[in-house]
N, C-alpha and C positions, 0 to 999 in steps of 0.2 A: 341399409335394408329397412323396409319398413316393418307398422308393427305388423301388419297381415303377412308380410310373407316370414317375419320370426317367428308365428304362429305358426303358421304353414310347415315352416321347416321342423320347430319343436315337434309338431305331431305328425308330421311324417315319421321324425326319428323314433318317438314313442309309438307311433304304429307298427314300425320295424321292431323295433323292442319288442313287441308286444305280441308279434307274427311270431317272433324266434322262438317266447315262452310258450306261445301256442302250441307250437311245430314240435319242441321239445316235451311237452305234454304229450302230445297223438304220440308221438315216437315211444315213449316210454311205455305206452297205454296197448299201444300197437306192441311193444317187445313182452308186456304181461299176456296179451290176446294171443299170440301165437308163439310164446314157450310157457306162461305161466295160469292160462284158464282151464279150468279140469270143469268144463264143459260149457254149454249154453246160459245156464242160468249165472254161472261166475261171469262170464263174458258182458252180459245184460249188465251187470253191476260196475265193473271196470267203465264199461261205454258210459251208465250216469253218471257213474263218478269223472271222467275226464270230460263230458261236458258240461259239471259243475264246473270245474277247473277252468274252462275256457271262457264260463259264459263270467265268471270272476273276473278274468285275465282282458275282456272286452270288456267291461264293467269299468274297469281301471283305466284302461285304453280312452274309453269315451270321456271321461272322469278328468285326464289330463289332454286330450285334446280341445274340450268345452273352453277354451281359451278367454271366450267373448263372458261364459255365464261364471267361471272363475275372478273374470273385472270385476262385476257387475255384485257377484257373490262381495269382492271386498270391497268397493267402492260404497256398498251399503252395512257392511260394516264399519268405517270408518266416518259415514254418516251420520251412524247411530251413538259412536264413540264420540262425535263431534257435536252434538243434541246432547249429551250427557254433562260433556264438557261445561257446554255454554249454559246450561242451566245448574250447573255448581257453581261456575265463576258467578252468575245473576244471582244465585243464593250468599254467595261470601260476601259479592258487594253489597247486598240489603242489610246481612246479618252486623256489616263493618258500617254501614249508614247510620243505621238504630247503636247501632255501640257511641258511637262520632255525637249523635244527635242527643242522649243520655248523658253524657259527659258535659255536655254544653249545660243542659237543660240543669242538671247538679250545681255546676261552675254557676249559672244564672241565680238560681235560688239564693247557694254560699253568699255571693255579691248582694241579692235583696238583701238576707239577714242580716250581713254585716250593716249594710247602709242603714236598713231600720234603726240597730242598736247604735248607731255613730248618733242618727235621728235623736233617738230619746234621751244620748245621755246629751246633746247639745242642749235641747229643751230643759233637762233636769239642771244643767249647770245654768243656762238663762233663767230661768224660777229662782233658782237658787240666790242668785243674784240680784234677780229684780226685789226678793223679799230682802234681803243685805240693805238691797239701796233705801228703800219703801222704809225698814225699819231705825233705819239710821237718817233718815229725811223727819220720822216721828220723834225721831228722840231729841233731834238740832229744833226741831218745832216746839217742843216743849221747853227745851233749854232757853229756848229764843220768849216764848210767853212768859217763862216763869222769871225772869232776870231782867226784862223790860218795864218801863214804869206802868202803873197801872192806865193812865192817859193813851199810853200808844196801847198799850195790851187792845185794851177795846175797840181802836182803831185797826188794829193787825186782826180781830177778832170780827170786826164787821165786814173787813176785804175776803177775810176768809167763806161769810157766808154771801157774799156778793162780789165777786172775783171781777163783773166787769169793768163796773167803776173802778176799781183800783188798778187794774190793766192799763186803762184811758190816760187815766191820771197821771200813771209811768210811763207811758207814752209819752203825753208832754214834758212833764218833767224831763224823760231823756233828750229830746227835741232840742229843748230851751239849754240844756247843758251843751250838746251839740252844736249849737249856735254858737254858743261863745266861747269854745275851743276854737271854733273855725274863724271867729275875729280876732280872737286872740293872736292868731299864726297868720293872718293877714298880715298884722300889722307889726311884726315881725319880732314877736316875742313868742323863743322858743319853749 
């Protein structure tokens, strides 16, 4: 059966319904009129009041036959229900975005501060160091001036304030040492 003719049939059967509540109204209304009205104006009152009754009874009638505007009625309900929907899922996912992107953005920072503080203590432990080395390179300098004969002192004291020539000169000197390791092992003395 289709849907127009379950419609059909529905509001036929509620119009029969509807005819019998009818018919059973006049009936009752008609058995007050002619054993229960003590006169014309009781009668006037009985007749509005059963076609209140009736025009209720068609009211209702119309009400459950409206088949198409009863779809129509919930299909737009459920539209609306459906637009509410999708705009609290769209608000939960924003709400769960900013939460997701906040955690990060926390997590991010945590990771700079620690890297910073890894940063300064590595630099604090290289200073630290570098002065260790610096200060114990002065004090082997001193050790080395004060315990050398006074002849080289002034020698070791003029390289000091003209560092090239003395460079040059250990240059060759390594050179010339160099040399005669490597004739040495030539000629096959280990």
């Amino acid at each position: 059966m289709t849907d127009r003719k379950a419609g059909a049939a529905s509001g036929k059967g509620a119009a029969k319904k509807g005819s019998a509540k009818a018919a059973a109204a006049g009936k009752a209304a008609a058995g007050k009129a002619s054993g229960g009205a003590k006169g014309p104006e009781e009668l006037r009152r009985q007749i509005e009041h059963t076609r209140g009754e009736l025009g209720d009874t068609v009211s209702e009638l119309a009400g459950k036959a409206d088949v198409k505007g009863r779809a129509m009625a919930r299909a737009a309900d459920l539209r609306d229900k459906a637009g509410a929907m999708t705009v609290q899922l769209r608000s939960s996912a924003a709400q769960a975005g900013h939460a997701v992107q906040d955690k990060a953005a926390q997590a991010g920072h945590l990771v700079q501060d620690r890297a910073a503080q890894a940063g300064h203590t590595v630099q604090d432990r290289a200073t630290q160091a570098g002065h260790t080395v610096q200060g114990k390179a002065t004090h082997a300098g001193h050790v080395v001036e004060h315990s050398v004969p006074r002849p080289v002192r002034t020698v070791v004291q003029a390289g000091l304030r003209h560092p090239r020539p003395v460079l040059i000169a250990g240059a060759a000197v390594g050179a010339v040492l160099a040399a005669r390791v490597m004739r040495h092992r030539r000629n096959g003395h280990r």
